[in-house]
C-alpha positions in Angstrom: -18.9 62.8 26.4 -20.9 62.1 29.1 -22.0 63.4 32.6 -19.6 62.2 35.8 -22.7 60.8 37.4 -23.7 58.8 34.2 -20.3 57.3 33.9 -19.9 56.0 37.9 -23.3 54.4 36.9 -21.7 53.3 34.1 -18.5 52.0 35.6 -20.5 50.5 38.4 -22.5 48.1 35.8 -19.0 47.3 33.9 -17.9 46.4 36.9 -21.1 43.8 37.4 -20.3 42.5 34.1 -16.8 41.5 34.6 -18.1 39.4 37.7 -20.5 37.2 35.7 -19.5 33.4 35.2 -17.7 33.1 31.6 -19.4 30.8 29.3 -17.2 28.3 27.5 -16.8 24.4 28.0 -13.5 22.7 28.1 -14.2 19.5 25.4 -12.3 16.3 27.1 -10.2 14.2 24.8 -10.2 17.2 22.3 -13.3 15.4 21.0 -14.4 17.3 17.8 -17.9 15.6 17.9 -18.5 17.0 21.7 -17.3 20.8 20.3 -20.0 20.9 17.6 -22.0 21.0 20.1 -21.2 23.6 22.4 -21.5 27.2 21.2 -18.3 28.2 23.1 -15.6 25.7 23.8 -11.8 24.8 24.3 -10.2 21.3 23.8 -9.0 19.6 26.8 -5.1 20.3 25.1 -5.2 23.8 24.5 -7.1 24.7 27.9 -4.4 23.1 29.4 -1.1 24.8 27.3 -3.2 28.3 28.1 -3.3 27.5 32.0 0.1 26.8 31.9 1.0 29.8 29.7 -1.0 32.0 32.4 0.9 30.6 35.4 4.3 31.1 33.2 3.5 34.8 32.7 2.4 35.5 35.9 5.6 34.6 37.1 7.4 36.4 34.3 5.8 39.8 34.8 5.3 39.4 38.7 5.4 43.0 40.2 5.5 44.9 37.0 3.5 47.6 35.9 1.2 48.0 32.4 3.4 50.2 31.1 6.6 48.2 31.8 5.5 45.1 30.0 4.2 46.7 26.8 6.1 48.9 24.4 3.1 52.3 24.6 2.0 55.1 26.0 -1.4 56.6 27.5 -3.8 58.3 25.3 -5.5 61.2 26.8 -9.2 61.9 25.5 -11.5 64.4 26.7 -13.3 61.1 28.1 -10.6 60.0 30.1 -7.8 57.7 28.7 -6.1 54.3 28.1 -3.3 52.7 26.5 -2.1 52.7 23.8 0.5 49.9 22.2 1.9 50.0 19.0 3.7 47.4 16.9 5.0 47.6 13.5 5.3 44.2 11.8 7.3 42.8 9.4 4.9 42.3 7.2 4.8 44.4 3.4 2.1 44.4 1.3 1.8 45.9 -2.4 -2.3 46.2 -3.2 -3.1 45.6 -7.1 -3.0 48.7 -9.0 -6.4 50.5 -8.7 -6.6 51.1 -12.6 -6.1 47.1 -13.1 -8.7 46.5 -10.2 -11.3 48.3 -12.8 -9.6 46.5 -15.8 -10.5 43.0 -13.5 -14.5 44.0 -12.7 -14.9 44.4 -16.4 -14.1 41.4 -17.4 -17.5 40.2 -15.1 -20.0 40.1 -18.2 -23.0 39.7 -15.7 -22.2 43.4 -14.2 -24.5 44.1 -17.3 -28.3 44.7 -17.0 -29.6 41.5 -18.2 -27.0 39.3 -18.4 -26.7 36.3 -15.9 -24.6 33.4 -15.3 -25.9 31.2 -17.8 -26.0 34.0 -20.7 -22.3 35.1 -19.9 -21.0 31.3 -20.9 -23.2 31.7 -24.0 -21.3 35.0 -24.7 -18.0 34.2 -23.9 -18.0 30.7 -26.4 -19.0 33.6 -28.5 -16.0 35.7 -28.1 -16.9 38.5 -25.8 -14.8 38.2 -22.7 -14.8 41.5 -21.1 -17.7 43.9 -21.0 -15.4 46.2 -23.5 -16.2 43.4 -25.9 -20.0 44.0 -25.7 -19.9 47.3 -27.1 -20.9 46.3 -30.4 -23.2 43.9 -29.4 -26.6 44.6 -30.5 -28.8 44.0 -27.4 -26.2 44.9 -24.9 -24.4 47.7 -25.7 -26.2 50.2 -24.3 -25.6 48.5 -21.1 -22.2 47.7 -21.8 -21.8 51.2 -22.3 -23.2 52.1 -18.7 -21.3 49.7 -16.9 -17.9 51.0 -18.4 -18.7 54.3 -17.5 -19.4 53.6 -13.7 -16.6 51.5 -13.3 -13.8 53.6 -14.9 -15.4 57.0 -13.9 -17.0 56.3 -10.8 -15.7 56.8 -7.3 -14.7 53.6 -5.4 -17.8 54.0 -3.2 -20.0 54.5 -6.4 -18.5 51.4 -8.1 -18.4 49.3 -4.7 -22.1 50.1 -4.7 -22.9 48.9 -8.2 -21.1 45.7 -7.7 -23.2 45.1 -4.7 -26.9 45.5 -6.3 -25.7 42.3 -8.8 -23.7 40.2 -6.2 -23.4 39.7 -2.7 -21.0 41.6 -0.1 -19.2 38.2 -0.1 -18.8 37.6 -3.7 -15.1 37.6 -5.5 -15.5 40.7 -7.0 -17.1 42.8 -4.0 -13.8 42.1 -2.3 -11.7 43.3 -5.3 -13.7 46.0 -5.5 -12.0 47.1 -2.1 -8.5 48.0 -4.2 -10.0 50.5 -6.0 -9.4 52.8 -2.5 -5.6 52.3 -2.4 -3.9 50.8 0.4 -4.2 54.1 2.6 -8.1 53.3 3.0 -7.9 49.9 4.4 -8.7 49.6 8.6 -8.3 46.0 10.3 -10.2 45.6 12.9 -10.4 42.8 15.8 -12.0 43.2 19.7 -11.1 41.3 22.6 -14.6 41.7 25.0 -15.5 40.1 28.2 -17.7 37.6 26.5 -21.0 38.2 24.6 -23.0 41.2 23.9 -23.0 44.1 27.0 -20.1 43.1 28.4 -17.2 45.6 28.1 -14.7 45.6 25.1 -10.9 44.8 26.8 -8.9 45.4 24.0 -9.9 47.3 20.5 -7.0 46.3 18.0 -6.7 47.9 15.2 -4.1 47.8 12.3 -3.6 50.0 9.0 -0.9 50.3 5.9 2.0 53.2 6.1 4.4 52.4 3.2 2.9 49.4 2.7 3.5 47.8 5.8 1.3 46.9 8.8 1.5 49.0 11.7 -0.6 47.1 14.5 -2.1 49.8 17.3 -4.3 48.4 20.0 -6.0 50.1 22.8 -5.9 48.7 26.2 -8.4 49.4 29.1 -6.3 48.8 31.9 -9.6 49.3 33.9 -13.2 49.9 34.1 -12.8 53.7 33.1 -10.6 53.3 30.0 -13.1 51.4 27.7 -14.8 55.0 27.0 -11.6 56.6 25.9 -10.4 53.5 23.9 -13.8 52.9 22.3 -13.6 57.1 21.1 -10.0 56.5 19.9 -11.1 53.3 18.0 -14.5 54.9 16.6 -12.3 58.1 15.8 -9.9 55.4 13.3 -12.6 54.1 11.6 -14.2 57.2 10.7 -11.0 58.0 9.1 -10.9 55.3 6.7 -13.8 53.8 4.0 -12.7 50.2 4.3 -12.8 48.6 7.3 -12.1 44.6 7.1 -12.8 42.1 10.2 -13.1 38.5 10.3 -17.1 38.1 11.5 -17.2 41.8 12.0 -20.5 42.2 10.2 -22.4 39.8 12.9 -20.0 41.0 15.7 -17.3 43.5 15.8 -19.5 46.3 14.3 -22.5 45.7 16.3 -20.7 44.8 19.5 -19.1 48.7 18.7 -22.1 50.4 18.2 -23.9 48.7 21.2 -21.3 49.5 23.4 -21.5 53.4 22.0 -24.9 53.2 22.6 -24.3 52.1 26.3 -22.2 55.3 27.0 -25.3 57.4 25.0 -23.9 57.6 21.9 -23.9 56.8 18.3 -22.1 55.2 16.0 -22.3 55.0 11.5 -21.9 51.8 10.4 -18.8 51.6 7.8 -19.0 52.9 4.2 -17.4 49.2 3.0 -16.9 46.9 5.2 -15.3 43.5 4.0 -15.9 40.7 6.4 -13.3 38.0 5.5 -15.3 35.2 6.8 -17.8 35.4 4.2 -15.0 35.1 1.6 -13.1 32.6 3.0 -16.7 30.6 3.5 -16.9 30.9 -0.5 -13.0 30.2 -0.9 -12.5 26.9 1.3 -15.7 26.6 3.3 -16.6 23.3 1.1 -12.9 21.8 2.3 -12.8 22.3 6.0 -14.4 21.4 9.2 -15.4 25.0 10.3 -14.5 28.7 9.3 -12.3 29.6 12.2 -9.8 32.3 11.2 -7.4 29.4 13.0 -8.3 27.0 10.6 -8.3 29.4 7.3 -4.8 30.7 8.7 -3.6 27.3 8.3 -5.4 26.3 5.0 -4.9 29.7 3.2 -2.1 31.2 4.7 0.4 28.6 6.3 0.3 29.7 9.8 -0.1 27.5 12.8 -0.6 28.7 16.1 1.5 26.8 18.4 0.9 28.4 21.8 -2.3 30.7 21.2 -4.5 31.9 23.7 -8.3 30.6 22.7 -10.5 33.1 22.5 -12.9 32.3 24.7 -10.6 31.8 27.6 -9.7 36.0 26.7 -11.9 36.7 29.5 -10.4 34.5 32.5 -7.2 36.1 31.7 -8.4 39.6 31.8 -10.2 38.7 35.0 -6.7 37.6 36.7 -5.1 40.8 35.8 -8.0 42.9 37.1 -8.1 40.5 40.6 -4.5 40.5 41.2 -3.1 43.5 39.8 -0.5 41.3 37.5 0.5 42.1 34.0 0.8 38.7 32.7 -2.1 37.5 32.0 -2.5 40.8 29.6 0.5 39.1 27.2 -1.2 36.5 25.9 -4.1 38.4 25.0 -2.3 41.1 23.3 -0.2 38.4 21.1 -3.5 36.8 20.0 -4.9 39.9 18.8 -2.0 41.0 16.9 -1.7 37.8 15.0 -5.9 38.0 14.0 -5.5 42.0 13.2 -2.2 41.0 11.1 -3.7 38.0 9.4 -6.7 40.0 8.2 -4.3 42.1 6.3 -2.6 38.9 4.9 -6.2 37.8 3.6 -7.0 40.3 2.0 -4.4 40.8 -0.2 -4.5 36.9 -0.6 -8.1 37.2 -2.0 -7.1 40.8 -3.7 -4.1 38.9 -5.7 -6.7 36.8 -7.4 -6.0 33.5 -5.6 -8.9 32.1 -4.9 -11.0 30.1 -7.1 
């Protein structure tokens, strides 16, 4: 918590940031050429479908209130609060068994101390396809013996942490490694800001598994005093669970969170595992498409296609016609778009946890 006098310094500077130009360029004639070149950009078509959608909304909710538009309620902290919107989804997911998880890691001969790529072929032509199979094996045993005991004794942090000395946080197995914790452990986590680093977080969505199904919860900062309370409640979520997944949340969401802690004086641990899905899905289907977008790996991977989407980067005009004219609308849009990332993170992960990638 934090002194009143820090925090109307605080609000006054959040304030400051909100008025700064937004960076992004409309691309004319959707031109994919023009928008590898421009760090933030929006084709001609979808600026204009998300202009529209703004003036369609704005008429919509025209003299309604936050809390009439959304299905939530306010969350008092002892910082203040914000709101708080909850949506369960239809969407039901079974994690693989955590015993056949361990059963999958040790069939990965190169977990073993001296083994690498080229000397697991040799030993699998030979016969020895899991690591149980090495057991007998004159030089490796002893190694073979090691690595079964980590893996089928260890704790999932333990075992996460051995998988990661031998490959990277990216590889195939690191993310199985994740469904060793159970489905109660997982946090999805996407943030709708005001633009690049320092500038306030608008939205903090969140999403975890109850029954096996994902129940979305996003906190909203109605205004320049609720992105305190709402980063607290968000922080408070993630130190509940181990494994925290985000799409680019390695280079943003987790940095963006602990810079903006450290803006109100505080601190923040980085996660115990953290799975970012665009690393994987680089590795999966980088080599077959244009870029990495979660957009475009949503409709390689998983089938979806956004038809009337907010772009990100136009997030930040929308928030700024809500705060200028007091409207609801504009907020729509931006909730929907966050649900459908926070939901298709869960629908990754249990893509890649299934086993069907290559």
């Amino acid at each position: 918590m934090i002194s009143n006098t820090s925090y109307d310094t605080v609000c006054r500077q959040w304030r400051s940031k909100i008025n700064e130009s937004h960076d992004f360029q409309v691309i004319r004639n959707d031109s994919v050429f023009r928008a590898g070149f421009s760090g933030a950009s929006v084709f001609d078509s979808e600026f204009r479908k998300a202009s529209h959608l703004k003036t369609v909304y704005m008429n919509r909710y025209a003299g309604m209130a936050v809390e009439e538009v959304f299905d939530g309620r306010t969350k008092y902290t002892p910082d203040g609060e914000c709101f708080e919107i909850t949506t369960p989804t239809d969407i039901r997911i079974s994690p693989p068994d955590p015993d056949l998880v361990r059963k999958r890691i040790l069939e990965d001969l190169t977990l073993v101390r001296g083994i690498g790529p080229v000397t697991a072929i040799g030993l699998r032509k030979k016969g020895h396809r899991t690591i149980h199979d090495l057991v007998s094996h004159r030089r490796f045993r002893n190694g073979a013996k090691e690595c079964i005991t980590r893996v089928l004794e260890g704790k999932p942090d333990e075992i996460v942490s051995f998988i990661e000395r031998r490959h990277s946080p990216s590889h195939p197995l690191s993310v199985l490694a994740s469904g060793i914790y159970g489905c109660n452990s997982y946090l999805f986590l996407d943030l709708e800001t005001m633009g690049f680093f320092s500038r306030p977080v608008i939205l903090f969505g969140i999403a975890a598994l109850e029954d096996h199904r994902v129940i979305v919860r996003q906190f909203l900062v109605r205004d320049m005093e609720e992105e305190l309370p709402a980063l607290e409640l968000t922080l408070q979520n993630l130190r509940e669970k181990p494994v925290v997944i985000s799409y680019n949340g390695k280079a943003f969401d987790i940095p963006y969170l602990i810079s903006r802690s450290a803006f109100y004086g505080g601190m923040m641990d980085r996660p115990r595992h953290h799975i970012d899905l665009l690393h994987a899905s680089r590795r999966n289907a980088g080599h077959l498409l244009q870029d990495c977008r979660l957009g475009t790996i949503e409709k390689h991977l998983l089938g979806i296609s956004r038809s009337s989407d907010l772009p990100g980067s136009m997030v930040p005009e929308f928030y700024e016609t809500y705060l200028q004219t007091g409207n609801p609308g504009p907020l729509v849009p931006i909730v929907e778009h966050n649900q459908k990332d926070v939901t298709s993170l869960a629908k990754l992960l249990f893509l890649f946890l299934t086993g069907e990638q290559e």
